[in-house]
N, CA, C and O atoms as CSV, one atom per row, in Angstrom:
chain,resi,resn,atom,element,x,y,z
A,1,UNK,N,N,51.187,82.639,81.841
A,1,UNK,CA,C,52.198,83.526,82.393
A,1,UNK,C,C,53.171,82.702,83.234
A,1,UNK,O,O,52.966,81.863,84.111
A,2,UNK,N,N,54.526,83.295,82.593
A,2,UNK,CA,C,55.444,82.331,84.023
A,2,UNK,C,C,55.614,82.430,84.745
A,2,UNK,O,O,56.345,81.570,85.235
A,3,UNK,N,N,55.018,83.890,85.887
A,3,UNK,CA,C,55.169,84.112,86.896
A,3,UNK,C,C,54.820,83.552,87.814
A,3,UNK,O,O,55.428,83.908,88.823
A,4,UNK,N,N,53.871,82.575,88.020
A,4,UNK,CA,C,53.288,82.004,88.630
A,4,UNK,C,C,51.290,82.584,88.703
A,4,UNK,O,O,50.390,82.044,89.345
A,5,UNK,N,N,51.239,83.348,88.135
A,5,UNK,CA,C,50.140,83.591,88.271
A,5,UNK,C,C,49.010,82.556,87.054
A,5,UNK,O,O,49.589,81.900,86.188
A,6,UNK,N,N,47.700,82.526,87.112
A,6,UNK,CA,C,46.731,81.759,86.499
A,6,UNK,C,C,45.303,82.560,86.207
A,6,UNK,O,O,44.309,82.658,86.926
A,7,UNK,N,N,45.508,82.969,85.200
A,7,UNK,CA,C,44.150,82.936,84.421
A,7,UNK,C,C,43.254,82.202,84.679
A,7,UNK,O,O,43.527,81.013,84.842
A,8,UNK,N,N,41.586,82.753,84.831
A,8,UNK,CA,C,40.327,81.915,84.663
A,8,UNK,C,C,40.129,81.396,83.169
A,8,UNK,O,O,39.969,80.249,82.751
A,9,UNK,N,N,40.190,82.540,82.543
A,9,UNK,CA,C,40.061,82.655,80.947
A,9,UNK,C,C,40.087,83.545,80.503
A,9,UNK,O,O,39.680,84.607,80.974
A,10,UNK,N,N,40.895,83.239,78.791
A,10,UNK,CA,C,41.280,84.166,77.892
A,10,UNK,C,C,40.695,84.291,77.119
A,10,UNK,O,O,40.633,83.188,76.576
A,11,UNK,N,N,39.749,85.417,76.252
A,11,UNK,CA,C,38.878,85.117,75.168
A,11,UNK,C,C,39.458,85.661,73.985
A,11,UNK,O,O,39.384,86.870,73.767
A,12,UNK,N,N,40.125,84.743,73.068
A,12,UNK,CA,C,40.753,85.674,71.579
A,12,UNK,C,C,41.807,86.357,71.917
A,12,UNK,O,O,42.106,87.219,71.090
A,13,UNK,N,N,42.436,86.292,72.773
A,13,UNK,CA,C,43.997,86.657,72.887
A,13,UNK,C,C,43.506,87.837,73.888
A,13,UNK,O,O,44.343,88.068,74.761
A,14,UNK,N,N,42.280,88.674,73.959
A,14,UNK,CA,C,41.991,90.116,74.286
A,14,UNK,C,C,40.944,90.448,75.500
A,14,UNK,O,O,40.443,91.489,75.926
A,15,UNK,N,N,40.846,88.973,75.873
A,15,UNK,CA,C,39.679,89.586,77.324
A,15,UNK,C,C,39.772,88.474,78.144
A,15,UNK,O,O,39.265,87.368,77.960
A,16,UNK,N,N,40.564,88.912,79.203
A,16,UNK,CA,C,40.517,88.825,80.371
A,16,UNK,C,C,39.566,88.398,81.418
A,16,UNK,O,O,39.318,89.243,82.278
A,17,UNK,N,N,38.901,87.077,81.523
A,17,UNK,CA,C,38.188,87.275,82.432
A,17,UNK,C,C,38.203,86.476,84.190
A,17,UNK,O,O,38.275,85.249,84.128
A,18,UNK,N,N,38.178,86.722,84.799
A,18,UNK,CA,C,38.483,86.154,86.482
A,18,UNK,C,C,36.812,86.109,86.796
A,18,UNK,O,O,35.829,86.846,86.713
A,19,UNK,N,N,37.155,84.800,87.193
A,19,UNK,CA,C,35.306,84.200,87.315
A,19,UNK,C,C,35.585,84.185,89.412
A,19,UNK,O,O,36.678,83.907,89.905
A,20,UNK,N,N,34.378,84.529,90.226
A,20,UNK,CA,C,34.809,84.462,91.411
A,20,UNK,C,C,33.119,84.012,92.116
A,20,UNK,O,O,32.033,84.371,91.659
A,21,UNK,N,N,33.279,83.445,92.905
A,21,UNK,CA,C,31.691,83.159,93.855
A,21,UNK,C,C,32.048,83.387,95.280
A,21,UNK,O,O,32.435,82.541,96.086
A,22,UNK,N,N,31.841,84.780,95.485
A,22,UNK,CA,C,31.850,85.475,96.683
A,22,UNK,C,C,30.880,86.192,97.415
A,22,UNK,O,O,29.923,86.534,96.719
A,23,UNK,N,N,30.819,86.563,98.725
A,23,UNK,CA,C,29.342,87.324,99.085
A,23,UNK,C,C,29.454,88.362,98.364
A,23,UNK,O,O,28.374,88.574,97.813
A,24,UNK,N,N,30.614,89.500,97.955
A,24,UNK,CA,C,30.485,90.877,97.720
A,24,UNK,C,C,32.301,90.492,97.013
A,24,UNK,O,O,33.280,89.916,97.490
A,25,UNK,N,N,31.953,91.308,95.418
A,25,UNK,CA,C,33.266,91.470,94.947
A,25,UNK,C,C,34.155,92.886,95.750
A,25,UNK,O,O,33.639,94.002,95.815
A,26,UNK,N,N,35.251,92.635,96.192
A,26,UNK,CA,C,36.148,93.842,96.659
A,26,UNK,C,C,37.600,94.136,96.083
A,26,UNK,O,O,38.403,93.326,95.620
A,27,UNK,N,N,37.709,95.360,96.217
A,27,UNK,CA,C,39.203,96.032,95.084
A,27,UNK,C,C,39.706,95.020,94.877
A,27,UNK,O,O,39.718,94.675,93.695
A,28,UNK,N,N,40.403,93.999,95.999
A,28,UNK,CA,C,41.358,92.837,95.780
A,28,UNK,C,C,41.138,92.141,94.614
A,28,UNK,O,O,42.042,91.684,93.916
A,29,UNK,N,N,39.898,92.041,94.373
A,29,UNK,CA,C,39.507,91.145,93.585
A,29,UNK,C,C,39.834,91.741,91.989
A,29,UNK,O,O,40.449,90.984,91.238
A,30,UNK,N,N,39.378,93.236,91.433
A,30,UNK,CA,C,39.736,93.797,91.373
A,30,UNK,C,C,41.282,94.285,90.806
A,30,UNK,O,O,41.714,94.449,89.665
A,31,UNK,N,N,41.907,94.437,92.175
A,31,UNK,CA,C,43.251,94.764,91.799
A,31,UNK,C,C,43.929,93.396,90.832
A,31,UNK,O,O,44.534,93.510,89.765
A,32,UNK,N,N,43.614,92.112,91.575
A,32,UNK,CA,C,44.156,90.983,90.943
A,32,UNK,C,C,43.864,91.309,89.372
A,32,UNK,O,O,44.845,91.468,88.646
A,33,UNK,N,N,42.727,91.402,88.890
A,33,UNK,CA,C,42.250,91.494,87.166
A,33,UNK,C,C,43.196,92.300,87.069
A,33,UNK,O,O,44.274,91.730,86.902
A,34,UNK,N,N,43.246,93.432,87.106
A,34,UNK,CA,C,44.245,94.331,86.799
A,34,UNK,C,C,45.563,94.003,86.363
A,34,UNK,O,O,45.931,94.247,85.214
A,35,UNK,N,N,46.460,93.341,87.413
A,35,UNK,CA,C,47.454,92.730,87.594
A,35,UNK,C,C,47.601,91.432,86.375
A,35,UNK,O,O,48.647,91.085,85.827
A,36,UNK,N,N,46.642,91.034,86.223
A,36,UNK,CA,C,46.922,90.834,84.783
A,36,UNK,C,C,46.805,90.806,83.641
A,36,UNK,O,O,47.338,90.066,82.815
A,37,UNK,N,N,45.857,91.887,83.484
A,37,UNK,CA,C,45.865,92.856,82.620
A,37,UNK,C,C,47.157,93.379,82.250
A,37,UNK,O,O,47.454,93.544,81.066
A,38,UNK,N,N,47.914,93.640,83.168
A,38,UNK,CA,C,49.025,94.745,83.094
A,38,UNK,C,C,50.516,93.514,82.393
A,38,UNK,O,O,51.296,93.696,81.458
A,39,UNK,N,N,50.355,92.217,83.452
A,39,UNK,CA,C,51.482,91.415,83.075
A,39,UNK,C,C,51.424,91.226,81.104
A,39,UNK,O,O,52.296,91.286,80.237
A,40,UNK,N,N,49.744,90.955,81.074
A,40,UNK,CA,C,49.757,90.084,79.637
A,40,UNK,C,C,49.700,91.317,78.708
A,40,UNK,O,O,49.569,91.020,77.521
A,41,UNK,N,N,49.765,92.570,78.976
A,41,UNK,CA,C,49.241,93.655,77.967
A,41,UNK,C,C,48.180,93.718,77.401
A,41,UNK,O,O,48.156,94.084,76.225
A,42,UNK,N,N,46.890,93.345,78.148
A,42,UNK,CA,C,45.936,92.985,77.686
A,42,UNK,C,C,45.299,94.335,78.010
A,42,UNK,O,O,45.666,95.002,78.978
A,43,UNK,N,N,44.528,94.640,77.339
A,43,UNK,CA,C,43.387,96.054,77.499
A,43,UNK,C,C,41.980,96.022,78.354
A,43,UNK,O,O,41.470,96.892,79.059
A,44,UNK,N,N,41.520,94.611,78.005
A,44,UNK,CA,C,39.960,94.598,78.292
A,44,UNK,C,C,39.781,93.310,79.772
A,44,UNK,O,O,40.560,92.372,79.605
A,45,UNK,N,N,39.086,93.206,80.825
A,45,UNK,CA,C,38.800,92.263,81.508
A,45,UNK,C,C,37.651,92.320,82.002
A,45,UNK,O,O,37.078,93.407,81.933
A,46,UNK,N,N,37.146,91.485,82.476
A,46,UNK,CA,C,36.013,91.050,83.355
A,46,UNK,C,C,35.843,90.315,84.364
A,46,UNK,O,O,36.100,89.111,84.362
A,47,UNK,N,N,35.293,91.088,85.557
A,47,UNK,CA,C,35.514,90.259,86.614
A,47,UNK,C,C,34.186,90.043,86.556
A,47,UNK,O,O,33.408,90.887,86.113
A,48,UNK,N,N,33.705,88.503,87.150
A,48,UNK,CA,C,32.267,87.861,87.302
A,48,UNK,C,C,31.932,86.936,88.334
A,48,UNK,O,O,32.389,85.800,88.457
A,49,UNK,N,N,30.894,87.651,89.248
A,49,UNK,CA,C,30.933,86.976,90.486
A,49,UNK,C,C,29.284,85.989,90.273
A,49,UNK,O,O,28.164,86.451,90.056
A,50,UNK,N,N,29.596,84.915,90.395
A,50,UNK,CA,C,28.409,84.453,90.442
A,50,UNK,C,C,27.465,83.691,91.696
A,50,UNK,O,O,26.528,82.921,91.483
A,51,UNK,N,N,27.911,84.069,92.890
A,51,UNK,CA,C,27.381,84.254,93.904
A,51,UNK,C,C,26.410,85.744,94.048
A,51,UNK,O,O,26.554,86.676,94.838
A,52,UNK,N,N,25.583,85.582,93.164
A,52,UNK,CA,C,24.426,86.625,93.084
A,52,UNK,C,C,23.380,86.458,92.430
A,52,UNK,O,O,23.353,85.872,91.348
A,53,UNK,N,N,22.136,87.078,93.149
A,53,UNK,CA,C,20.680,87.013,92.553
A,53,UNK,C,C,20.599,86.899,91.204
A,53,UNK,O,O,20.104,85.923,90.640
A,54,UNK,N,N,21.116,87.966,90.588
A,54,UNK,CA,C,21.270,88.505,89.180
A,54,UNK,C,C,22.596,88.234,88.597
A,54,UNK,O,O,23.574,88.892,88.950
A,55,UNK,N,N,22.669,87.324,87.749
A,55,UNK,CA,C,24.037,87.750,87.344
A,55,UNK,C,C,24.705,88.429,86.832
A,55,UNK,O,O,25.936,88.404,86.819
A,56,UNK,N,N,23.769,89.378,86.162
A,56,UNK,CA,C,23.797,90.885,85.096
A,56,UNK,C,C,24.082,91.707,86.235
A,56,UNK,O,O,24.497,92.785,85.809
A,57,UNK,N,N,24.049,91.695,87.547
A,57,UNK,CA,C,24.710,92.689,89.000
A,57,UNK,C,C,26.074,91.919,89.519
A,57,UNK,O,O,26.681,92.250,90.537
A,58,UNK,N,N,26.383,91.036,88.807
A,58,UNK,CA,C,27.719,90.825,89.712
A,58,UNK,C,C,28.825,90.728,88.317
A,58,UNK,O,O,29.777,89.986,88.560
A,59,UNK,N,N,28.841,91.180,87.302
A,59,UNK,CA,C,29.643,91.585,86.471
A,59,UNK,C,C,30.330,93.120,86.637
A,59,UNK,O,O,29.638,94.086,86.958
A,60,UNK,N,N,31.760,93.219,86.380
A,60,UNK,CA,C,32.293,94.360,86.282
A,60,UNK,C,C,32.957,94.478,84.981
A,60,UNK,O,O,33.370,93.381,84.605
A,61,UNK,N,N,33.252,95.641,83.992
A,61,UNK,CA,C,34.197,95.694,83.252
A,61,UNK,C,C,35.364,96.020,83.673
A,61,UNK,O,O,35.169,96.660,84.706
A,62,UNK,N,N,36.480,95.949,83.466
A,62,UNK,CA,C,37.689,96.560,84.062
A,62,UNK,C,C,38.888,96.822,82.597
A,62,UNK,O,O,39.153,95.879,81.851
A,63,UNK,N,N,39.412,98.031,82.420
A,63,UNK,CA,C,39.617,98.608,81.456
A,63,UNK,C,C,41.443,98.808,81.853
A,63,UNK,O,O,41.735,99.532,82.805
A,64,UNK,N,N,42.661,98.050,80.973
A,64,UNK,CA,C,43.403,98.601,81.500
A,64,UNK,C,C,44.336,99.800,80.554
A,64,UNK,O,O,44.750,99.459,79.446
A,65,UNK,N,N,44.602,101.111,81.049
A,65,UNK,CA,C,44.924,102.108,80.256
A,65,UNK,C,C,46.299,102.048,80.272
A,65,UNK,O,O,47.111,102.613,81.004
A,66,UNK,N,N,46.463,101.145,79.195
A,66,UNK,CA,C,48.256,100.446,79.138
A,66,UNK,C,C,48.818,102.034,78.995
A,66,UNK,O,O,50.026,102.257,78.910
């Protein structure tokens, strides 16, 4: 994107994902996926925090309803 913004990774043109190692994921985190979701027209993302016990608990889907 030329806005200045940066992708973690793109999978197949269609998923979105923002990788993060935080105590607790929050909206911000969140809103950011979104945000580019919305720039790239992308539908599908995932935010993934791997600062957690489980890593199957620090995954979110995030869905954007272009």
């Amino acid at each position: 994107m030329d806005c200045g913004y940066r992708l973690d990774l793109l999978i197949e043109n269609a998923v979105v994902v923002e990788i993060k190692a935080v105590d607790a994921l929050q909206t911000i985190h969140e809103a950011q996926l979104l945000t580019y979701l919305k720039l790239g027209n992308w539908k599908l993302g995932l935010l993934v925090n791997f600062n957690v016990p489980v890593l199957k608990s620090g995954i979110r889907r995030i869905v954007n309803n272009l």
